[in-house]
KOLZA-741048 format. One record per atom (N, C-alpha, C): atom name; x, y negated, z negated; residue in one letter. Coordinates in steps of 0.2 Angstrom, whole numbers. Atoms other than C-alpha are relative to their C-alpha. Last residue first. Example, Ala and Ser with C-alpha at 12.3 -4.5 7.8 and 13.67 -1.06 7.14 Angstrom:
REM residues 2
<site atome="N" east="-4" north="6" up="1" residu="S"/>
<site atome="CA" east="68" north="5" up="-36" residu="S"/>
<site atome="C" east="-4" north="-5" up="-3" residu="S"/>
<site atome="N" east="4" north="6" up="0" residu="A"/>
<site atome="CA" east="62" north="22" up="-39" residu="A"/>
<site atome="C" east="4" north="-6" up="0" residu="A"/>
***
This chain:
REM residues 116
<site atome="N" east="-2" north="1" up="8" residu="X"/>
<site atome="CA" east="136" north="-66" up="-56" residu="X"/>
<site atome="C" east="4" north="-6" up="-1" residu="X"/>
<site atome="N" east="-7" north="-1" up="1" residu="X"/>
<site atome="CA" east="126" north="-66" up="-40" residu="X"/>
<site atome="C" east="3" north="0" up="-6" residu="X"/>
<site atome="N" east="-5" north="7" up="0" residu="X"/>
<site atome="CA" east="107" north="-65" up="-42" residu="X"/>
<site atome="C" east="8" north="2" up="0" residu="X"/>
<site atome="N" east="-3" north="3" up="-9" residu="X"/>
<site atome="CA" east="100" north="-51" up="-32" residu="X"/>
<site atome="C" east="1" north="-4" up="-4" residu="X"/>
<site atome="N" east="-8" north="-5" up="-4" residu="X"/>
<site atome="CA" east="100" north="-39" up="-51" residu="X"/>
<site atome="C" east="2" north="-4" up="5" residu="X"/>
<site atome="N" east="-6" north="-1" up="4" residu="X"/>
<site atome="CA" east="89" north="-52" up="-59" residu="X"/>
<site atome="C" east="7" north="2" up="4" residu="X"/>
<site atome="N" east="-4" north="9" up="-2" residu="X"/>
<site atome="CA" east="77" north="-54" up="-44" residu="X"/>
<site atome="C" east="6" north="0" up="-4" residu="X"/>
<site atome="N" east="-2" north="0" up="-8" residu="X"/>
<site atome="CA" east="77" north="-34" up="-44" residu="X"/>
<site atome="C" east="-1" north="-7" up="1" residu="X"/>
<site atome="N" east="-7" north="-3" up="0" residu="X"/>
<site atome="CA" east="72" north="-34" up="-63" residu="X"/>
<site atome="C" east="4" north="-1" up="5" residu="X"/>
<site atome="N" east="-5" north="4" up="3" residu="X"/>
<site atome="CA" east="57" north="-46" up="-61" residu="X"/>
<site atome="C" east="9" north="1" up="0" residu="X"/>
<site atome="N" east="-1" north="7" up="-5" residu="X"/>
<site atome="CA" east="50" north="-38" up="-48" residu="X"/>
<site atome="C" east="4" north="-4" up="-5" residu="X"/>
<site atome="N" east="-1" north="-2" up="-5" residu="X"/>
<site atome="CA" east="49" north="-21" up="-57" residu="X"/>
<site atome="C" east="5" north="-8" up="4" residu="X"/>
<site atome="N" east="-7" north="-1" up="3" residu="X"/>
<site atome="CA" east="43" north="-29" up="-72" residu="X"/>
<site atome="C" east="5" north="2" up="5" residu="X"/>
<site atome="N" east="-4" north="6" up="-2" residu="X"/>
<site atome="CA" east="30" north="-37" up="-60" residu="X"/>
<site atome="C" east="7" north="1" up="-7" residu="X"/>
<site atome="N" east="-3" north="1" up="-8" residu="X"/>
<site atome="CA" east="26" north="-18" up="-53" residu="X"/>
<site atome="C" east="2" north="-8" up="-5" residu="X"/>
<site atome="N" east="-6" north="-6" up="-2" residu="X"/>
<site atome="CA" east="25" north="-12" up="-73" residu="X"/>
<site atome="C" east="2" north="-3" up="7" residu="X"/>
<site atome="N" east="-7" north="0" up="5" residu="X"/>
<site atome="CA" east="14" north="-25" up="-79" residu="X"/>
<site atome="C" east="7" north="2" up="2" residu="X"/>
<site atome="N" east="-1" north="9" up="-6" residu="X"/>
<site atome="CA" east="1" north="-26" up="-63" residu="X"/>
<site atome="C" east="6" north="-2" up="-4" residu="X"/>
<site atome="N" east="0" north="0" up="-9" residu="X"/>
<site atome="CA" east="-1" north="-7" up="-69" residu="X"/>
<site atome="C" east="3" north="-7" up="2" residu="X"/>
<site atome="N" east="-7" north="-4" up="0" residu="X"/>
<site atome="CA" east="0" north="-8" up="-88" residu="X"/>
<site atome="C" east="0" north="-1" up="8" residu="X"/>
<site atome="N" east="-4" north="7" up="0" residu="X"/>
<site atome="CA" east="-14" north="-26" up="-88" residu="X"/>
<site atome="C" east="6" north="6" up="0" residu="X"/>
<site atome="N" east="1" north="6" up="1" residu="X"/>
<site atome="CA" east="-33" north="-18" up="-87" residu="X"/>
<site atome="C" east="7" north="-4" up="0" residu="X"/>
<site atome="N" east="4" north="1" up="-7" residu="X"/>
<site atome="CA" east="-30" north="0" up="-78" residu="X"/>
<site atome="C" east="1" north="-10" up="-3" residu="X"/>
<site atome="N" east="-3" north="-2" up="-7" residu="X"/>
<site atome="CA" east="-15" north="5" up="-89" residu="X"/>
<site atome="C" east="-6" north="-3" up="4" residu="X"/>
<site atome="N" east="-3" north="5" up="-1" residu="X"/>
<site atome="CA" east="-23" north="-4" up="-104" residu="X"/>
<site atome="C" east="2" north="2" up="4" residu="X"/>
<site atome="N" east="-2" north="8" up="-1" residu="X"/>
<site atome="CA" east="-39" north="3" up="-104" residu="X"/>
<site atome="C" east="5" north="-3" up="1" residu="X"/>
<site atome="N" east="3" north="2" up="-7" residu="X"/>
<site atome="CA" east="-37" north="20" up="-99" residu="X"/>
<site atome="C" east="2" north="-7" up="2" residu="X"/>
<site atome="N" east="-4" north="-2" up="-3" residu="X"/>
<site atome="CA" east="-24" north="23" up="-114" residu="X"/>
<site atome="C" east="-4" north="-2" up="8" residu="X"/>
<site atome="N" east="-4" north="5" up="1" residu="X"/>
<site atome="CA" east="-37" north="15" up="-125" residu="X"/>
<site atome="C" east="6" north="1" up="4" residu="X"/>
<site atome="N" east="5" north="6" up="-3" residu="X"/>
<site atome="CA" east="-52" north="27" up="-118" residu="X"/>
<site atome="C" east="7" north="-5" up="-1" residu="X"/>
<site atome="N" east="-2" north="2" up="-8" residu="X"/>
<site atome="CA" east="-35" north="42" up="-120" residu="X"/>
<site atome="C" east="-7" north="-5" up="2" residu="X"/>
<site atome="N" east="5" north="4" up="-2" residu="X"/>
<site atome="CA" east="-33" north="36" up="-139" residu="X"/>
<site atome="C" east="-1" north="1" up="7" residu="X"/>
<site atome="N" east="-1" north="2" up="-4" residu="X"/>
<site atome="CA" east="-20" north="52" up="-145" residu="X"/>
<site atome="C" east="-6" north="-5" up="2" residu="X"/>
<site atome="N" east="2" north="-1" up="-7" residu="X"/>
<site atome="CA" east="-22" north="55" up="-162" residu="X"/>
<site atome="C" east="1" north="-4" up="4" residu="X"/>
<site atome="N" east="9" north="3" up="4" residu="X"/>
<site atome="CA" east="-20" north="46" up="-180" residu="X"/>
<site atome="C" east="-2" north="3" up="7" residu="X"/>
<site atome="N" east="4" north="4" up="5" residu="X"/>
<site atome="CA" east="0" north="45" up="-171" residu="X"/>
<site atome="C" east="-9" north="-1" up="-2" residu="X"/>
<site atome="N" east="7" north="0" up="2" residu="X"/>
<site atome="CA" east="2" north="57" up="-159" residu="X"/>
<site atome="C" east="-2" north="-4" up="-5" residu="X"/>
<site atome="N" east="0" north="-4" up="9" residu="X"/>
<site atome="CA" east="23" north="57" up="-159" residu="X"/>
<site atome="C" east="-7" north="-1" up="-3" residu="X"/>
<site atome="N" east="-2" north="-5" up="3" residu="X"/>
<site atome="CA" east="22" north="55" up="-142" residu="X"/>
<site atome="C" east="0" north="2" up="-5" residu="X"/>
<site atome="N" east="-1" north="-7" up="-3" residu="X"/>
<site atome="CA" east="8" north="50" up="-135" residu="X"/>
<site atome="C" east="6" north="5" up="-1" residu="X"/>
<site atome="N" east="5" north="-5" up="1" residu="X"/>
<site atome="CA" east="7" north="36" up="-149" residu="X"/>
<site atome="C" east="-1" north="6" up="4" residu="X"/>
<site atome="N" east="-3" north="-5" up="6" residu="X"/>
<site atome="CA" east="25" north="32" up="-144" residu="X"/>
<site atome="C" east="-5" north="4" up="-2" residu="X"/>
<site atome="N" east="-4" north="-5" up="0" residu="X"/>
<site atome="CA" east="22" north="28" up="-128" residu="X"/>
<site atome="C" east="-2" north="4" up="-5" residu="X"/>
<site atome="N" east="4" north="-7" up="-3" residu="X"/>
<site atome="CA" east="6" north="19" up="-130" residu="X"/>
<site atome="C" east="7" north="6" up="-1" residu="X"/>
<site atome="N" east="5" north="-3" up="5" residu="X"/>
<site atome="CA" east="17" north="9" up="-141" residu="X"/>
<site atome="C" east="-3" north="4" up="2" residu="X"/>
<site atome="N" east="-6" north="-2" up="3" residu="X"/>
<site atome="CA" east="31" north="5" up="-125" residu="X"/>
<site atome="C" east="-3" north="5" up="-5" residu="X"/>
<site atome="N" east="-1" north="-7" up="-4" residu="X"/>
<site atome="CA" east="15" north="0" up="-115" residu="X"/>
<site atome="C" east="4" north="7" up="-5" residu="X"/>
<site atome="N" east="7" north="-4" up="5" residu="X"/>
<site atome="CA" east="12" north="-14" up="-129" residu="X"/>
<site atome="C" east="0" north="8" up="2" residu="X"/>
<site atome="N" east="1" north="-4" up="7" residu="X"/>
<site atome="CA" east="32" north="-16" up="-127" residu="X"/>
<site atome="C" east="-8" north="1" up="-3" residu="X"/>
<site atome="N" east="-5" north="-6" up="-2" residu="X"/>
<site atome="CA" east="30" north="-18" up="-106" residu="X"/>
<site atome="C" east="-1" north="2" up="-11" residu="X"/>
<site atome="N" east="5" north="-6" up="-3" residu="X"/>
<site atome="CA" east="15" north="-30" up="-110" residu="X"/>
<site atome="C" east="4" north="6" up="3" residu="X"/>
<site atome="N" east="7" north="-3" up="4" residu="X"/>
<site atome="CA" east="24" north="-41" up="-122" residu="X"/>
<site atome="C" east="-1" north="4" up="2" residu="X"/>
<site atome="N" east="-4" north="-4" up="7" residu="X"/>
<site atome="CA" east="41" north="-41" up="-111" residu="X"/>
<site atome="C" east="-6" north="4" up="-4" residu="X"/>
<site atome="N" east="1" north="-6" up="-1" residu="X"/>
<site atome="CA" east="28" north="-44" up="-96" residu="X"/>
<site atome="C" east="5" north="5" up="-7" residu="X"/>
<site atome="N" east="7" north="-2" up="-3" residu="X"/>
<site atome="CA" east="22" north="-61" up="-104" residu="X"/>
<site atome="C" east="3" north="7" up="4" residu="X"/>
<site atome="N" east="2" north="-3" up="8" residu="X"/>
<site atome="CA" east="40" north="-64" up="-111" residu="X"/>
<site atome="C" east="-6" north="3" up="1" residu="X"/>
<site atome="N" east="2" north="4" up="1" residu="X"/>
<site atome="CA" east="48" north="-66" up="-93" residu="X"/>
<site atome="C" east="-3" north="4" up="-7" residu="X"/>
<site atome="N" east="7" north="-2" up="-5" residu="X"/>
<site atome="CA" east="61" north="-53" up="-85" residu="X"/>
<site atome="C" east="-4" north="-6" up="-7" residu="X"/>
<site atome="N" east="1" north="-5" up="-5" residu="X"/>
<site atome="CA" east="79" north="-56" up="-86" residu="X"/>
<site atome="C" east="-8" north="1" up="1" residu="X"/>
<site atome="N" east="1" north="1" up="-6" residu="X"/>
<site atome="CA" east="81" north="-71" up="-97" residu="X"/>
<site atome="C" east="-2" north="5" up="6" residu="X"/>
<site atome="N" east="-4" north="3" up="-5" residu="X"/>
<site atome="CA" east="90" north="-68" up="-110" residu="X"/>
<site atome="C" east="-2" north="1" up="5" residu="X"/>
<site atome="N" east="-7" north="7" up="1" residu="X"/>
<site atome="CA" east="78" north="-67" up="-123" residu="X"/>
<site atome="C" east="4" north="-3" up="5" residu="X"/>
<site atome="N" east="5" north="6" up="0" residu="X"/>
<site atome="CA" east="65" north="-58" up="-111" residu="X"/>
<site atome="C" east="4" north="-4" up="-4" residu="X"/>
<site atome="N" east="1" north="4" up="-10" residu="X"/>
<site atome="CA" east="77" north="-45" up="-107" residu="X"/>
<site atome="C" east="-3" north="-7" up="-1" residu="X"/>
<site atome="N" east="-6" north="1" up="1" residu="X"/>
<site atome="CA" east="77" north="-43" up="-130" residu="X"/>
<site atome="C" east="2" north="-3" up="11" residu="X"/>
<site atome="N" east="-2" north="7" up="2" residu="X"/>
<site atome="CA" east="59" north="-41" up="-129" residu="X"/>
<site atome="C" east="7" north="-3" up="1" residu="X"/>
<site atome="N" east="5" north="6" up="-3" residu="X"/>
<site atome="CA" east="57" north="-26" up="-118" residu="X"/>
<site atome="C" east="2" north="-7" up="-2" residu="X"/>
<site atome="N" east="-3" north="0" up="-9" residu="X"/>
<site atome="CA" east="72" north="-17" up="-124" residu="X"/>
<site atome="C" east="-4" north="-6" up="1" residu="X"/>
<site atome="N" east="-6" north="3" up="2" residu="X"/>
<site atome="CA" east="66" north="-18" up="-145" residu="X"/>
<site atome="C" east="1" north="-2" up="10" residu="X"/>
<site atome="N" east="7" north="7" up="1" residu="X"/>
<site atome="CA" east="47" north="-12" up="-140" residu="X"/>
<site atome="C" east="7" north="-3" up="2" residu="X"/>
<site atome="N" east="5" north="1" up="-7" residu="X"/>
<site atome="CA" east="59" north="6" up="-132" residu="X"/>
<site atome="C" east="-2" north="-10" up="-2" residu="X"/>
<site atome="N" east="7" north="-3" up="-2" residu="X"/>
<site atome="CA" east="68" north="5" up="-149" residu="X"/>
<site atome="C" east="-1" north="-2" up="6" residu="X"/>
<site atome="N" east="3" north="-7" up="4" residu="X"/>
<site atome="CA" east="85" north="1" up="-155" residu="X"/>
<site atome="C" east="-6" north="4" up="0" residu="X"/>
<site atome="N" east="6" north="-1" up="3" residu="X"/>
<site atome="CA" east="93" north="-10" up="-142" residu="X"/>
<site atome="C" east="-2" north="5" up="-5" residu="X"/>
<site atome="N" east="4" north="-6" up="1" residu="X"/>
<site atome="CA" east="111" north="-10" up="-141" residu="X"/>
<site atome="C" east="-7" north="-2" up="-2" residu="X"/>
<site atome="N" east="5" north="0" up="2" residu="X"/>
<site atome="CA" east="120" north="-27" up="-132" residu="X"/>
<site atome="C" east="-4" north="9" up="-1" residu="X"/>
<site atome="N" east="0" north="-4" up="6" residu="X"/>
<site atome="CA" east="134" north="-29" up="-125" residu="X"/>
<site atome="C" east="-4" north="-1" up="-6" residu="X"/>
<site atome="N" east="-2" north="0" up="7" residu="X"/>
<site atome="CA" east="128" north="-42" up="-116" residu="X"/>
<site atome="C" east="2" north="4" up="-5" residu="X"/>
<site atome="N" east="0" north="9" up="0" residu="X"/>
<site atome="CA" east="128" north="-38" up="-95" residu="X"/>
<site atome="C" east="2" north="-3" up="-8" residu="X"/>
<site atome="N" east="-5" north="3" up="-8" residu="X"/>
<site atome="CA" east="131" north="-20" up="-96" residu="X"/>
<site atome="C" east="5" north="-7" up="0" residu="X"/>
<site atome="N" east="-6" north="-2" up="1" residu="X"/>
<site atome="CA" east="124" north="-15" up="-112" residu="X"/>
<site atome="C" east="5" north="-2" up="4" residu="X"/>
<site atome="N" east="-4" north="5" up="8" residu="X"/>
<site atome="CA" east="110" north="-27" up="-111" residu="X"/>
<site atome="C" east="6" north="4" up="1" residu="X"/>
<site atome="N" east="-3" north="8" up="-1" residu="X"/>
<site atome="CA" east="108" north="-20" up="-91" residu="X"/>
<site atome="C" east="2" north="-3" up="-9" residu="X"/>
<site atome="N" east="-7" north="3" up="-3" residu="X"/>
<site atome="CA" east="110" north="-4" up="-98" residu="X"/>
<site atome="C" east="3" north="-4" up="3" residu="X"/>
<site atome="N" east="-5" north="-1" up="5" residu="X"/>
<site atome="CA" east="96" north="-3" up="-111" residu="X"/>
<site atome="C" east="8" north="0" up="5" residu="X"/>
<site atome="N" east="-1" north="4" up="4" residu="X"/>
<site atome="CA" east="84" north="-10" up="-99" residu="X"/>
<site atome="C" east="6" north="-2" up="-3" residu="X"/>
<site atome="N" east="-3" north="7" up="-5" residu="X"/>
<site atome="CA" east="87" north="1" up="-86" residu="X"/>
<site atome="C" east="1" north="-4" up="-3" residu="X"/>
<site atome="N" east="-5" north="-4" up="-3" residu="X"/>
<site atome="CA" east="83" north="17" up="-99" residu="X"/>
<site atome="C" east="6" north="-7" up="5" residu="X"/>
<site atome="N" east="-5" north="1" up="5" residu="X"/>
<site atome="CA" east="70" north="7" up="-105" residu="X"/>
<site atome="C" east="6" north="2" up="-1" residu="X"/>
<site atome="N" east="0" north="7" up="-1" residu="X"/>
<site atome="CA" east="60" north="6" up="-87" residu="X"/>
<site atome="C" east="4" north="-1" up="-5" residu="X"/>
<site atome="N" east="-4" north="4" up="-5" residu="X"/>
<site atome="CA" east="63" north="24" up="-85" residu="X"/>
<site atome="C" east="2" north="-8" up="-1" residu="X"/>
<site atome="N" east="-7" north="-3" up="0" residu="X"/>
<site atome="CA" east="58" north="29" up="-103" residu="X"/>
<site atome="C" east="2" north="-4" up="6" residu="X"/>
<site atome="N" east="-2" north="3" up="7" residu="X"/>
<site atome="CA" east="41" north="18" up="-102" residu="X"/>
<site atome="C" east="9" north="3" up="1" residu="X"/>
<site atome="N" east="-2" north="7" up="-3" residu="X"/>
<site atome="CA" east="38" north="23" up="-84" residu="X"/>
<site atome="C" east="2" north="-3" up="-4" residu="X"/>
<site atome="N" east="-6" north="1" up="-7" residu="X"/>
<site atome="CA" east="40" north="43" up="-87" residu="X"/>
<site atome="C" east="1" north="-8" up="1" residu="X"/>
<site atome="N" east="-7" north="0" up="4" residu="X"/>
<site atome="CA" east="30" north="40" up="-104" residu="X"/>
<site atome="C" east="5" north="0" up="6" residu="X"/>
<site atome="N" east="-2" north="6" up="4" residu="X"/>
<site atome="CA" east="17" north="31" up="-94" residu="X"/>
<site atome="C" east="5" north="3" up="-5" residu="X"/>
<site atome="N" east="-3" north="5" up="-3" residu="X"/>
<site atome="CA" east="16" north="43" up="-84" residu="X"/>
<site atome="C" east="0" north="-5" up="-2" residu="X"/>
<site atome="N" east="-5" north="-1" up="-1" residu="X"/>
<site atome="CA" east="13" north="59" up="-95" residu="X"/>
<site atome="C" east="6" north="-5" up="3" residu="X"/>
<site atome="N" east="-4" north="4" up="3" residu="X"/>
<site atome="CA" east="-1" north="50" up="-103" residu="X"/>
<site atome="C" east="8" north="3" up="3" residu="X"/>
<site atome="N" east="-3" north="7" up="1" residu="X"/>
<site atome="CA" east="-7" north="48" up="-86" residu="X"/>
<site atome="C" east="0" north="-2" up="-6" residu="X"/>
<site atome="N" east="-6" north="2" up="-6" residu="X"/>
<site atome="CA" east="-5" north="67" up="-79" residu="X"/>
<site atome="C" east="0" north="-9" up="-5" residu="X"/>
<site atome="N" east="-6" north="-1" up="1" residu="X"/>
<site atome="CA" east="-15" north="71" up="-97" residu="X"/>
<site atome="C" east="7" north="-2" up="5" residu="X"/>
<site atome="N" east="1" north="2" up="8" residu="X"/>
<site atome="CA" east="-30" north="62" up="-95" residu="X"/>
<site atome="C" east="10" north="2" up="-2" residu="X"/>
<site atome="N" east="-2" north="7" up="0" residu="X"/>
<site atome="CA" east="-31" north="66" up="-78" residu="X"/>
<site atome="C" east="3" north="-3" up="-5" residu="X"/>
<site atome="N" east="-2" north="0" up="-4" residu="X"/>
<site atome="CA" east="-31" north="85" up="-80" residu="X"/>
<site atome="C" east="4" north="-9" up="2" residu="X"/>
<site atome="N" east="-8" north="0" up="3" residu="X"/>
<site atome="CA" east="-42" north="83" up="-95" residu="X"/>
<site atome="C" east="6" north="1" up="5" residu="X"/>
<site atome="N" east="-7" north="-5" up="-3" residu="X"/>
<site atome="CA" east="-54" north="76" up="-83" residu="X"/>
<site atome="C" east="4" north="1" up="-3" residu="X"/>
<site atome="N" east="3" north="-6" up="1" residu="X"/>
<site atome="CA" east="-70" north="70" up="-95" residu="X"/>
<site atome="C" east="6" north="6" up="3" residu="X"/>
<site atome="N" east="0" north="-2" up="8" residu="X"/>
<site atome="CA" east="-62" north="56" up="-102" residu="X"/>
<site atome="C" east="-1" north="9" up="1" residu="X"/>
<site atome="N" east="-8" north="-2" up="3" residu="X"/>
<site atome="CA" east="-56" north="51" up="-84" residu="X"/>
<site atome="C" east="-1" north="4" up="-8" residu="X"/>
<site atome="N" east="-3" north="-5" up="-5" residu="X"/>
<site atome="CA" east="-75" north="53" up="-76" residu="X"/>
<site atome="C" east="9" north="2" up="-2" residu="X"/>
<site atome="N" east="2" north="-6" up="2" residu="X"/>
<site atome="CA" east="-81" north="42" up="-91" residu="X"/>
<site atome="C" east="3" north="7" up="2" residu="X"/>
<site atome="N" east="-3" north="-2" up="7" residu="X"/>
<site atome="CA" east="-68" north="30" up="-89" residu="X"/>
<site atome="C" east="-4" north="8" up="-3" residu="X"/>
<site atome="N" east="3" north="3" up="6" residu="X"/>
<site atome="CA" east="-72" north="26" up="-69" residu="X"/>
<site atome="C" east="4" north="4" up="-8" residu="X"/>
<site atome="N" east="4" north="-5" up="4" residu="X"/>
<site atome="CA" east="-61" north="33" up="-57" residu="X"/>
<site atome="C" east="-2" north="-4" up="-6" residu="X"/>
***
């Protein structure tokens, strides 16, 4: 779907900020229990999770960045910040959240198959 045709579906508009909070939560939710697990470790924020995996090695910095730019969209859908941007919302989930989210995915499940 093109930008204009998602601007104009509010339908759309609203399923996909819905799911980027469901994939941002979910994602930071695993995060926060492998540190806790694995490092005892408490993250403070959603951006905090991303980066901190990428400290120790769980997923690479190049998806940490792009999991805590996602993590922002979150929040701006949650707590609306200066309004919601749904053109800037298209953009990053079609330009770089998508291929983000499957290689965070992939990263975490190599993590988890290593032995301890």
């Amino acid at each position: 779907m093109d930008i204009e045709d998602f601007i104009q579906n509010r339908s759309k508009r609203f399923s996909m900020r819905y799911s980027i909070v469901l994939i941002v939560e979910a994602s930071a939710d695993l995060g926060i229990a492998i540190l806790k697990q694995c490092f005892d470790e408490e993250p403070k924020s959603y951006r905090e999770v991303f980066l901190k995996l990428a400290e120790r090695g769980i997923i690479s910095l190049r998806i940490a960045e792009a999991m805590a730019s996602l993590a922002s969209l979150r929040n701006m859908i949650i707590h609306r910040y200066w309004g919601v941007d749904d053109a800037r919302i298209y953009r990053e989930a079609k330009d770089s959240g998508i291929n983000a989210i499957k290689e965070f995915i992939r990263e975490v499940e190599n993590y988890a198959s290593k032995d301890p």
